[in-house]
N, CA and C atoms as a LAMMPS dump frame, in Angstrom:
ITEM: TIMESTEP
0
ITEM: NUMBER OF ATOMS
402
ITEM: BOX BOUNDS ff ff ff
-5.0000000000000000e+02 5.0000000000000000e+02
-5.0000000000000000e+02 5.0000000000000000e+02
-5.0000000000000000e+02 5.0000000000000000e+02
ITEM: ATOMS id mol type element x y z
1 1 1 N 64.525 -64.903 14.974
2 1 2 C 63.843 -64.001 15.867
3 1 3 C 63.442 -62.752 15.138
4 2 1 N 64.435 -62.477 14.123
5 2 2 C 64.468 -61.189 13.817
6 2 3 C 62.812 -61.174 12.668
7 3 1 N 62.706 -61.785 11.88
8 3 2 C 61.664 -62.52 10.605
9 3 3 C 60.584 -62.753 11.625
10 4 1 N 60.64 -63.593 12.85
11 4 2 C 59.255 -63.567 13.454
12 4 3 C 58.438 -62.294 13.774
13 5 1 N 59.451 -61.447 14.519
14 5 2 C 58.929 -60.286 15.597
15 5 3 C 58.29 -59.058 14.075
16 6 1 N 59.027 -59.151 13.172
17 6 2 C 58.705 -58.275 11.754
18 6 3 C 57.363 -59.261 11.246
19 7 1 N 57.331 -60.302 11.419
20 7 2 C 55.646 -61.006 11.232
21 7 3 C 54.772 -60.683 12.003
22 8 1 N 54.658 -60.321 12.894
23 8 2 C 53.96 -60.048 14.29
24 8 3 C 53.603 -58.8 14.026
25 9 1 N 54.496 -57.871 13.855
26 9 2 C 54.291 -56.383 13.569
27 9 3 C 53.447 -56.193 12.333
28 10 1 N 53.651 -57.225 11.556
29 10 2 C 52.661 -56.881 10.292
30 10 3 C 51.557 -57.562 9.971
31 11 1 N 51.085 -58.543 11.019
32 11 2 C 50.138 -59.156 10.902
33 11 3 C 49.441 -58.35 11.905
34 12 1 N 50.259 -57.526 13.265
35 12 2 C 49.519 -56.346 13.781
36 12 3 C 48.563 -55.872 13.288
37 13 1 N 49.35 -54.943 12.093
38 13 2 C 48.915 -53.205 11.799
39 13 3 C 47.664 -53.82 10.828
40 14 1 N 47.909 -55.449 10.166
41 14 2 C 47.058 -55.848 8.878
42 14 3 C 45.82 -55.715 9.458
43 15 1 N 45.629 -56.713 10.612
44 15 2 C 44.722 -56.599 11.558
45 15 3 C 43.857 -55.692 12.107
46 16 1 N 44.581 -54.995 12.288
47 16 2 C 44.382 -53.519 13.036
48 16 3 C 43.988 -52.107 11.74
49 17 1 N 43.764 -52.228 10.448
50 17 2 C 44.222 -51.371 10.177
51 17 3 C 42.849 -50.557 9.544
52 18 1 N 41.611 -51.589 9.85
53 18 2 C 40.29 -51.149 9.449
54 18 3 C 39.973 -50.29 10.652
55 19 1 N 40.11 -49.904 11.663
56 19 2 C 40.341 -49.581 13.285
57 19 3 C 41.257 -48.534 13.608
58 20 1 N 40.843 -47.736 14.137
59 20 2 C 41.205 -46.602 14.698
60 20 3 C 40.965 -46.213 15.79
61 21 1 N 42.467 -46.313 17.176
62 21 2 C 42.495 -46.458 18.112
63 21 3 C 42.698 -44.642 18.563
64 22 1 N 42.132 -44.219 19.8
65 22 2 C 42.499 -42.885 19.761
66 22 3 C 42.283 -42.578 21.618
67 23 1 N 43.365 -42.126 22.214
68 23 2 C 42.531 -41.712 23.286
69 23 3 C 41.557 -40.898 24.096
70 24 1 N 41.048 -41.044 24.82
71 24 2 C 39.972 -40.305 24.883
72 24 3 C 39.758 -39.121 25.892
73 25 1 N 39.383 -38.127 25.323
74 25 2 C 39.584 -36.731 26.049
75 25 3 C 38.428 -36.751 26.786
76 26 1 N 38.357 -36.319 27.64
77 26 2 C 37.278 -36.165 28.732
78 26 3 C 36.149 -35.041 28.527
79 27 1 N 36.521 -33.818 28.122
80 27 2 C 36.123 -32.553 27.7
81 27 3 C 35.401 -32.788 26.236
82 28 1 N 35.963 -33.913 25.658
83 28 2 C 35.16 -33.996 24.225
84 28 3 C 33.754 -35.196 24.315
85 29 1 N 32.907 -34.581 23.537
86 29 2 C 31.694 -34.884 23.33
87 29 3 C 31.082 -36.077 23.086
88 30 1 N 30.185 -37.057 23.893
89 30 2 C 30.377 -38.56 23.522
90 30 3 C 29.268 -38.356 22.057
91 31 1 N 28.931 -39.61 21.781
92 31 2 C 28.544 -39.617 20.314
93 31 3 C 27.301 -39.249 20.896
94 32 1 N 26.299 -39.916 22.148
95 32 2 C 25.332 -39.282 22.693
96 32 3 C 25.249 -38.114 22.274
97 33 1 N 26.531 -37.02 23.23
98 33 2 C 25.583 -35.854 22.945
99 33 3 C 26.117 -34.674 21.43
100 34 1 N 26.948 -35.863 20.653
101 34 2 C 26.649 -35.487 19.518
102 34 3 C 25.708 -35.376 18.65
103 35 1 N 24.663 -36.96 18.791
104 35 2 C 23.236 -37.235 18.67
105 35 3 C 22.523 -36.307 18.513
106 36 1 N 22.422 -35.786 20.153
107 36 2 C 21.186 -34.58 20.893
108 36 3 C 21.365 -33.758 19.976
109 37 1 N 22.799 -33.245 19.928
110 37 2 C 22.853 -31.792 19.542
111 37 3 C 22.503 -31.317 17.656
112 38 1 N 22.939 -32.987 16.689
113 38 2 C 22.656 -32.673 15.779
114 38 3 C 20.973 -32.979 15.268
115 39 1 N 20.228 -33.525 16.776
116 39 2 C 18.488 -34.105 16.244
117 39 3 C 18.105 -32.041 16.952
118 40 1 N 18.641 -31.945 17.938
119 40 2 C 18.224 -30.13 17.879
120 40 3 C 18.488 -29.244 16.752
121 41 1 N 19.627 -29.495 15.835
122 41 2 C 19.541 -28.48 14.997
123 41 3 C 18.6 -28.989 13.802
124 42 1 N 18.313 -30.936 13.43
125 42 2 C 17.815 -31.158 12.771
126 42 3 C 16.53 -29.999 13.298
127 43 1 N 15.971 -30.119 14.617
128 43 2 C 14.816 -29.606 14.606
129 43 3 C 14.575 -28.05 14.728
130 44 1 N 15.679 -27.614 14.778
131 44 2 C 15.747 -25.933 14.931
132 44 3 C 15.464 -26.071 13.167
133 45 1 N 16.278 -26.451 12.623
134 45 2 C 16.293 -26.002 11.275
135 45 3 C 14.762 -26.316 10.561
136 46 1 N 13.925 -27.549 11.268
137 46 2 C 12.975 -27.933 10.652
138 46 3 C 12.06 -27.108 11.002
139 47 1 N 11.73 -26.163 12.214
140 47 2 C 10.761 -24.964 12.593
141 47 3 C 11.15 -23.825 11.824
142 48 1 N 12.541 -23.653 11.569
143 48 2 C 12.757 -22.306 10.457
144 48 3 C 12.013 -22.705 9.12
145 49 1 N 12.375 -24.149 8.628
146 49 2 C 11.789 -24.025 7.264
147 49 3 C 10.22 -24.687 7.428
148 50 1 N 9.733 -24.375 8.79
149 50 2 C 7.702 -24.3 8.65
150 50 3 C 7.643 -22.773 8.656
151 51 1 N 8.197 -22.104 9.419
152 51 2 C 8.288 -20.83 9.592
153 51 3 C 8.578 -19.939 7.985
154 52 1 N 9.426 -20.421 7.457
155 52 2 C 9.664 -19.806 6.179
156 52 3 C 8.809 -20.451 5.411
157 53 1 N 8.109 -21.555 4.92
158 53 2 C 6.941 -22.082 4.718
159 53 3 C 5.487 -21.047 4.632
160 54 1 N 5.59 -20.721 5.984
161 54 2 C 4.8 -19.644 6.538
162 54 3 C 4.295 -18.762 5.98
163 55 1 N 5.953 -18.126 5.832
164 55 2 C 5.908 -16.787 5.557
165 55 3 C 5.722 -16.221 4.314
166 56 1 N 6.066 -17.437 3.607
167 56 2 C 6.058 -17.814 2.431
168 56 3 C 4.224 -17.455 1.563
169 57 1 N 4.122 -18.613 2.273
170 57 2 C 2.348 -18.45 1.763
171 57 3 C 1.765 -17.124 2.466
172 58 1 N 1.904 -16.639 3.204
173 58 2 C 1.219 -15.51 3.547
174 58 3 C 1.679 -14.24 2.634
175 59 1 N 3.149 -14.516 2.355
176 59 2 C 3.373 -13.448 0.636
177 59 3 C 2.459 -13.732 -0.454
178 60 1 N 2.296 -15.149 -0.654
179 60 2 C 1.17 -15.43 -1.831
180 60 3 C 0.087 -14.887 -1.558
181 61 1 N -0.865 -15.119 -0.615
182 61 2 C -1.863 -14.594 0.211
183 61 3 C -2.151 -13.236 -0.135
184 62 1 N -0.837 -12.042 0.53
185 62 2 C -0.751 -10.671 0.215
186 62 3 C -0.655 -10.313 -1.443
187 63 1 N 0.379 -11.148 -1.882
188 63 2 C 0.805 -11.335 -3.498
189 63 3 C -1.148 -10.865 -4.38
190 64 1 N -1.995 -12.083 -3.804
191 64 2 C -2.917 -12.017 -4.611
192 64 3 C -4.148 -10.776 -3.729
193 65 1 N -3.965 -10.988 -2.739
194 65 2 C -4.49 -10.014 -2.252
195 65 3 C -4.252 -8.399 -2.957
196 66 1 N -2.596 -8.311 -2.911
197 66 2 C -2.656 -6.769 -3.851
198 66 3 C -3.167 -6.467 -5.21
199 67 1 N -3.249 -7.431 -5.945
200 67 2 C -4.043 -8.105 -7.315
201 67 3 C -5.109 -7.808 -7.158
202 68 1 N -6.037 -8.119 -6.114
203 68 2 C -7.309 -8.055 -6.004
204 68 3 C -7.424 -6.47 -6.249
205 69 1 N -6.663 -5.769 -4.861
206 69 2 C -6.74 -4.29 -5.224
207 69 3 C -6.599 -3.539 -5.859
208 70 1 N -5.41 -3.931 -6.515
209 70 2 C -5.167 -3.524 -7.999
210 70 3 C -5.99 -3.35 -8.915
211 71 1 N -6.786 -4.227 -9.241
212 71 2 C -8.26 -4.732 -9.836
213 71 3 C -9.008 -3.695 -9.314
214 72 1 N -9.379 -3.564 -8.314
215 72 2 C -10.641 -2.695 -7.537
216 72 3 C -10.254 -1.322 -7.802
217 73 1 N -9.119 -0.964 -7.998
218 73 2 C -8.394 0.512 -7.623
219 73 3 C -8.482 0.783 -9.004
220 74 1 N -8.59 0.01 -10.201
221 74 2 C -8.721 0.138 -11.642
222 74 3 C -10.244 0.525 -12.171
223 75 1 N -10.938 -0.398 -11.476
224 75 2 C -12.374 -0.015 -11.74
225 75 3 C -13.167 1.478 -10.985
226 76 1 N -12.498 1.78 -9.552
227 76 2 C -13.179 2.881 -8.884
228 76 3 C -11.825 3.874 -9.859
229 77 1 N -10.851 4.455 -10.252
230 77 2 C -10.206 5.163 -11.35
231 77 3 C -10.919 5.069 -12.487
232 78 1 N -11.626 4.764 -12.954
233 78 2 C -12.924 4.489 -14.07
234 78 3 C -14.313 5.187 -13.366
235 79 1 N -14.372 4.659 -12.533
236 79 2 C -15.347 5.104 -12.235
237 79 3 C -14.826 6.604 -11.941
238 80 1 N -14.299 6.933 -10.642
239 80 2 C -13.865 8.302 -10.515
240 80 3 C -13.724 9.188 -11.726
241 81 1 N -13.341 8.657 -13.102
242 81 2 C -13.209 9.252 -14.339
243 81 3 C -14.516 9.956 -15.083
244 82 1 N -15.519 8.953 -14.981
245 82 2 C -16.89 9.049 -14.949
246 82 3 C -17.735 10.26 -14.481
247 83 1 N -17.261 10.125 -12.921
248 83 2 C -17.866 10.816 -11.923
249 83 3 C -17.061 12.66 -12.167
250 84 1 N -16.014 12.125 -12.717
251 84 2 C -15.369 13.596 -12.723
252 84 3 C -15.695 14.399 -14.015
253 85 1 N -16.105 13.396 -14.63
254 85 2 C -16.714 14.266 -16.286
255 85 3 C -18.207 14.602 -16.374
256 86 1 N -18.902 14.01 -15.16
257 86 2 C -20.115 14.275 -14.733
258 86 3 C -20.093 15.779 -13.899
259 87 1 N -19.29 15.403 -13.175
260 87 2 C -18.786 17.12 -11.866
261 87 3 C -18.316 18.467 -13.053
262 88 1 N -17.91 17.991 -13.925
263 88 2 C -17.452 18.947 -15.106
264 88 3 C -18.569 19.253 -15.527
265 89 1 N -19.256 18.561 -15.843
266 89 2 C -20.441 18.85 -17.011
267 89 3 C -21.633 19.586 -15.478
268 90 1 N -21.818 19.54 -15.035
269 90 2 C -22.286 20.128 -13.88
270 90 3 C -21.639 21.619 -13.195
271 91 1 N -20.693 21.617 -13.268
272 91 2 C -20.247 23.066 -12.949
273 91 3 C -19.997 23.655 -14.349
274 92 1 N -19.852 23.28 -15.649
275 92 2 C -20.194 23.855 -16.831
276 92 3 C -21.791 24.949 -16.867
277 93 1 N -22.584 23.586 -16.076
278 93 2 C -24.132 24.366 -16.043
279 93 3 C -24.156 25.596 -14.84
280 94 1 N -23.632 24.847 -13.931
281 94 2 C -23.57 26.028 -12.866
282 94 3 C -23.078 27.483 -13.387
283 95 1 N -22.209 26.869 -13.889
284 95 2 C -20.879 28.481 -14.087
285 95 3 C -21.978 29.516 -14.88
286 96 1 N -22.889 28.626 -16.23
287 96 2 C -23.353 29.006 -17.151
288 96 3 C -24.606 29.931 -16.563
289 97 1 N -25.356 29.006 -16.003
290 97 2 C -26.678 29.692 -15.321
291 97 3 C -26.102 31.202 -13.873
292 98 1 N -25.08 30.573 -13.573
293 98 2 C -24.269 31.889 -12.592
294 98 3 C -24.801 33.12 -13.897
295 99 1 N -23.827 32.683 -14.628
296 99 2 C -23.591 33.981 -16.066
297 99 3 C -25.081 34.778 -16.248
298 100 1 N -25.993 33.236 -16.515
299 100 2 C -27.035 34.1 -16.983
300 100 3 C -28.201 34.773 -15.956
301 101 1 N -27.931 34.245 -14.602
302 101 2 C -28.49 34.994 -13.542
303 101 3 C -27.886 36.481 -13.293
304 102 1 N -26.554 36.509 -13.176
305 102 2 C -25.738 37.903 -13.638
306 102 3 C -26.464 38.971 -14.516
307 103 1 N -26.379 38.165 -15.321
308 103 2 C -27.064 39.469 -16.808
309 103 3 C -28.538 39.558 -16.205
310 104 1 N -29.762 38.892 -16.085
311 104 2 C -30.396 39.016 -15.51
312 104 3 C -30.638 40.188 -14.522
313 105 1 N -29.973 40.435 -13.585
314 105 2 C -29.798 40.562 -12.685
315 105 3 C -29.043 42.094 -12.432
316 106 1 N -28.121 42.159 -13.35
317 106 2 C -27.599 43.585 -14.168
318 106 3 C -28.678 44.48 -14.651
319 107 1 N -29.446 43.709 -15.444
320 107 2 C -30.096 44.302 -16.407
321 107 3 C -31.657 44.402 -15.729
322 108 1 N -32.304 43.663 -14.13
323 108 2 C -32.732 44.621 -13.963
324 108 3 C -32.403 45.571 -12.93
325 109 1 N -31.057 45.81 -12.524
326 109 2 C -30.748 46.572 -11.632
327 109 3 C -30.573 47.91 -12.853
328 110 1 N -30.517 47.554 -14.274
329 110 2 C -30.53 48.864 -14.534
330 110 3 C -31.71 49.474 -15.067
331 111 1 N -32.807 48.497 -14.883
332 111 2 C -34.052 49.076 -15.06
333 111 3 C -34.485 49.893 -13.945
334 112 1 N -34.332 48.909 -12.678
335 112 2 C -34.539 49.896 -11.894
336 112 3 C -33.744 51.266 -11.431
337 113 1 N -32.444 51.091 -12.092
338 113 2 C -32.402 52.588 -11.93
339 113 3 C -32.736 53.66 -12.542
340 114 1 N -33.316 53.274 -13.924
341 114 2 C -33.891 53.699 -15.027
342 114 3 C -34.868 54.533 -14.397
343 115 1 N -35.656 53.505 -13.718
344 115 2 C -37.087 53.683 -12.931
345 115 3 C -37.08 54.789 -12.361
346 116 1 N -36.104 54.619 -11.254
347 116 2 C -35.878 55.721 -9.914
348 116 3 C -35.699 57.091 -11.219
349 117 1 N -34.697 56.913 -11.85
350 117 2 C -34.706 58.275 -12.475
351 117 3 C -36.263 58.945 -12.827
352 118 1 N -37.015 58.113 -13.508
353 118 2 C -38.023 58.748 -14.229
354 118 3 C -38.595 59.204 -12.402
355 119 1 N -38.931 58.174 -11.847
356 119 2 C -39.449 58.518 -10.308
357 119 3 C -39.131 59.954 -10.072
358 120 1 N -38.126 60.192 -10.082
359 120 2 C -37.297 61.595 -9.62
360 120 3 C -38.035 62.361 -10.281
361 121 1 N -37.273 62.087 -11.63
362 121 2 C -38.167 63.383 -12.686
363 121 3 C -39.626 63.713 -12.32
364 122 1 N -40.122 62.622 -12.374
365 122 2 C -41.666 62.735 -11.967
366 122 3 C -41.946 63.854 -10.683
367 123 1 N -40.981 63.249 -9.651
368 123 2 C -41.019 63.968 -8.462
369 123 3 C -40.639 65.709 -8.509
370 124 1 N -39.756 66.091 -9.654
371 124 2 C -39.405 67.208 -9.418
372 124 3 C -40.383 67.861 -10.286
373 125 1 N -40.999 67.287 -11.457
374 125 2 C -41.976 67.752 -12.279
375 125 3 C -43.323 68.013 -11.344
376 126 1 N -43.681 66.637 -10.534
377 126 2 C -44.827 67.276 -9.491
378 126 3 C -44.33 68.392 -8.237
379 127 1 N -43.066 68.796 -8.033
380 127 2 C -42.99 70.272 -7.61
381 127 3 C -43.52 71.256 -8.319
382 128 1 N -42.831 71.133 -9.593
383 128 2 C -42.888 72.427 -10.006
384 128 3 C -44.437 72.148 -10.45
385 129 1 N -45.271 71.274 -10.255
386 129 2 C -46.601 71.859 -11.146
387 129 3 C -47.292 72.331 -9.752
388 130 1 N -46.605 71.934 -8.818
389 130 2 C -47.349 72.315 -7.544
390 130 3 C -47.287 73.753 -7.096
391 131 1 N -46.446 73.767 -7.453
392 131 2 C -46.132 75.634 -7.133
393 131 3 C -46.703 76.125 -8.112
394 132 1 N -46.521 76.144 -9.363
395 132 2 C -47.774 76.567 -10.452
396 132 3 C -49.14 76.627 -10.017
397 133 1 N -49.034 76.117 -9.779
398 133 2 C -50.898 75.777 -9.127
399 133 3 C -51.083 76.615 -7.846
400 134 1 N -49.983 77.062 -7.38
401 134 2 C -50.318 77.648 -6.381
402 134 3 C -50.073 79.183 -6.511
């Protein structure tokens, strides 16, 4: 009896031993909605990485886009360089012709006061010849 019931038991567990018996909780999750829940994160996760995809190429996008400007912002700094040694050379003339309108401009304000003097003289000389004469 004793050799049988110890055969039984081990031709059991031999049987049994690819198998895993467990009972079953009510509150825990059938494989169903284990399924659901891991094809939702498959698909949560698969809209993050179109989304980062996305966002991705629209950095390249900006990436070459600032390149472009970069470029443009190099050539108008050239140009502006240009334009500013032109504005130089232009208020060089200004400043210059200012100067020489100045002197000009001095020189005949001191003619004419030159003038007025002799005027005067003249004027006080035709007194006195006027009273002479008289």
């Amino acid at each position: 009896y004793r050799g049988s019931l110890g055969r039984r038991v081990k031709d059991t567990s031999r049987g049994s031993a690819g198998q895993h018996t467990s009972l079953r909780n009510p509150s825990s999750p059938s494989s169903g909605h284990i399924k659901a829940f891991i094809w939702r994160k498959k698909r949560d996760i698969a809209t993050m990485a179109d989304r980062m995809d996305s966002g991705l190429a629209k950095l390249d996008e900006a990436a070459v886009s600032v390149e472009k400007l970069r470029q443009e912002l190099a050539v108008m700094e050239q140009e502006l360089a240009v334009a500013s040694n032109k504005a130089d050379e232009v208020l060089f003339d200004v400043t210059q012709r200012a100067r020489e309108a100045e002197e000009i401009r001095n020189s005949v304000q001191n003619s004419k006061d030159l003038a007025q003097m002799i005027v005067e003289d003249i004027a006080v000389d035709k007194s006195k010849a006027e009273i002479k004469l008289e």
